[in-house]
N, C-alpha and C positions, 0 to 999 in steps of 0.2 A: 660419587658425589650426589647428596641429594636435590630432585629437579624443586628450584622456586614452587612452580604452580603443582606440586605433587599434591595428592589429596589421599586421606583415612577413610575407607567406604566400612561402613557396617558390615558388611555382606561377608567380610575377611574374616569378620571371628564369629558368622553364624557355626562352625562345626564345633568348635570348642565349648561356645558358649551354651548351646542347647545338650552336650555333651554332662558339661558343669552344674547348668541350673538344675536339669533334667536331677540329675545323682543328687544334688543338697533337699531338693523340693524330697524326694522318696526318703530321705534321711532323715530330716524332721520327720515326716509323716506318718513313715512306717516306724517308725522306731520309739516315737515320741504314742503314736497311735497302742503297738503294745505295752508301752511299760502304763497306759494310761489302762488301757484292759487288763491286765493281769494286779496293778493294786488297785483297781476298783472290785477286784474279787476277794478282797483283803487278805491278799496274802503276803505273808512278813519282808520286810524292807530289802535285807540282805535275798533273799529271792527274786525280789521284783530287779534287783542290780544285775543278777547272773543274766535273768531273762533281757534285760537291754544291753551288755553287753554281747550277749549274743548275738541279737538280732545288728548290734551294730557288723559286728566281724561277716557275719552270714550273708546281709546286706551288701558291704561296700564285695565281697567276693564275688557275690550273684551280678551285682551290676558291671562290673569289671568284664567279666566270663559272659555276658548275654549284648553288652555292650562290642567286646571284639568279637564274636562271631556276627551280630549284625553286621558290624559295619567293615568287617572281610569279607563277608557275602558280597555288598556293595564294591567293594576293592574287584575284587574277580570276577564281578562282570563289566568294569572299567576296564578292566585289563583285557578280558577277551575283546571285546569290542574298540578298543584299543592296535591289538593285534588283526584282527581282520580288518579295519581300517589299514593299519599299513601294509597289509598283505595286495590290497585294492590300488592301494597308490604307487606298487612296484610294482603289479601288472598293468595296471593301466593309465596313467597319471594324466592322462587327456583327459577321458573319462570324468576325471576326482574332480580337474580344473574347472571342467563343464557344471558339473554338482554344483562345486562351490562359488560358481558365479550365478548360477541361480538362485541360490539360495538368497545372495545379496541384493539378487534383481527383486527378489520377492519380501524384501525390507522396503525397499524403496530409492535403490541406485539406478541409473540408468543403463542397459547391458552393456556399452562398451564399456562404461565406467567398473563395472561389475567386473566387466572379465579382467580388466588391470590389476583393480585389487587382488582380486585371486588370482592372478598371476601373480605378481610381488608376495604375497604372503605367503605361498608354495614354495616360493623360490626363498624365501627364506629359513621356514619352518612348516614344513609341510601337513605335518602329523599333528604339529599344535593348533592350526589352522583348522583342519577338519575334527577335531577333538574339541573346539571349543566352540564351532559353529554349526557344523552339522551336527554333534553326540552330545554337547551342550557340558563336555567334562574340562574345567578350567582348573588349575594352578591352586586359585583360593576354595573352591571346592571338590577338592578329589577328596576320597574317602582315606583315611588315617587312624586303621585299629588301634596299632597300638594308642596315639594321643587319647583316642575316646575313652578304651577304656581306661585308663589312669586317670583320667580325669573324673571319670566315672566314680572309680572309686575314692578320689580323693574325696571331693566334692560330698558322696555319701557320706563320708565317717564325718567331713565337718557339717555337716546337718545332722547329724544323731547325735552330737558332742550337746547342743542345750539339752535336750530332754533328758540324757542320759547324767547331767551333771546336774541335774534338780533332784535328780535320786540320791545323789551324797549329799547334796546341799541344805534340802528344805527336809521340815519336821515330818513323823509320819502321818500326822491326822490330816496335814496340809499336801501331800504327795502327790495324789491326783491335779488339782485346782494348780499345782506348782508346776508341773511338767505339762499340762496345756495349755498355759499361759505365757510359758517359755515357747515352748512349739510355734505359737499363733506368732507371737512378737517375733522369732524369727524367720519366722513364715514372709510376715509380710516385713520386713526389711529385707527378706529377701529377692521380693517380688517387686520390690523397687528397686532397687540395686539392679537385676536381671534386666527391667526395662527400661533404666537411665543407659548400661552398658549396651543394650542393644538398640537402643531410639524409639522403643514405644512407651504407648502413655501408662507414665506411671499409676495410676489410680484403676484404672483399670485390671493393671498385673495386680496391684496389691488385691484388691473385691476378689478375684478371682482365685487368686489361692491362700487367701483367708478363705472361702467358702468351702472350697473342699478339704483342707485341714480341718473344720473346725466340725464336716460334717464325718469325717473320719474318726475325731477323736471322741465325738458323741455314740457312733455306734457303736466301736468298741468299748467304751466305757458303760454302755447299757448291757452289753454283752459279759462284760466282766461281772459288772455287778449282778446280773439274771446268773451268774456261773456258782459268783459268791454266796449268793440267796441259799438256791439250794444245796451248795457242799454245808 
């Protein structure tokens, strides 16, 4: 049953969320960024589609594969330190008791109060107790490969999908100007979206990755174009 006064804290979907944004913002960016360099080097339509679908498929894989080994790295050292923590509280659980009431002294309980709580919370859960206040590892933020990366990849291929569908879509004179205008716009609804889900201010998220989209698809599109010049 759910508690009346229960509360929704942000802080619950920061793994997922920076997991998700993280992979859509690289999606548009990098994928929208190539197909904008390689047809500003004017090379033919059906070529510039190979090239973003590639870099779609390429993308959401790389991020998937760099995403679960980061955050298994993160996993197993949760885990050792996890493990040596309980190896600490079945040789010495006096000891752990002591830790753990100072630790609370040193929030600002007063130490007999201290040593009660950490007695109660030992005696019920001992390992969650010093895992979440001495190692600072809770529940809502343990590390979860697999989730990241899946979401990783999801997340990419749905940020490569506009840039990559202005390529079927729009005419070839218009190709370029089509797919970074796609890009930017969902760039920044993206970056609202991201900061309404997580509670910060939206205009800010939006400035912020509208400027580096926009300076991403400028340098490769000068780059394309310096490629095109001279072939």
């Amino acid at each position: 049953m759910k508690r009346a006064n229960s509360e929704t804290h942000l802080v619950a979907r920061s793994g997922w969320l920076r997991a998700a944004i993280f992979g859509a913002d690289d999606g548009v960016v990098s994928t929208g960024s190539l197909i904008v360099g390689v047809a500003s080097a004017s090379v033919p339509q059906h070529q510039v589609l190979v090239a973003g679908i590639a870099a779609l498929v390429a993308g959401a894989m790389s991020m998937a594969a760099g995403e679960y080994v980061s955050v298994s790295s993160q996993s197993d050292v949760e885990k050792a330190d996890l493990a040596r923590e309980s190896k600490e509280l079945a040789a010495n659980p006096q000891a752990e008791l002591k830790e753990l009431a100072e630790i609370y002294v040193g929030r600002g309980l007063e130490p007999t109060l201290a040593q009660e709580v950490a007695r109660q919370l030992m005696a019920k859960d001992a390992l969650s107790a010093h895992a979440r206040d001495e190692l600072g590892i809770s529940k809502t933020q343990r590390a979860r490969p697999v989730q990241a990366a899946m979401a990783s990849a999801a997340s990419f291929t749905v940020g490569a999908i506009p840039p990559l569908a202005m390529v079927l879509l729009a005419p070839a004179a218009w190709l370029t100007p089509a797919v970074a205008a796609a890009s930017l716009v969902f760039l920044v609804a993206l970056g609202a979206v991201g900061a309404k889900i997580g509670g910060a201010p939206v205009l800010r998220a939006t400035l912020r990755v509208a400027l580096w989209g926009s300076l991403a698809l400028a340098v490769t599109a000068g780059i394309g174009r310096a490629f095109g010049a001279v072939g």
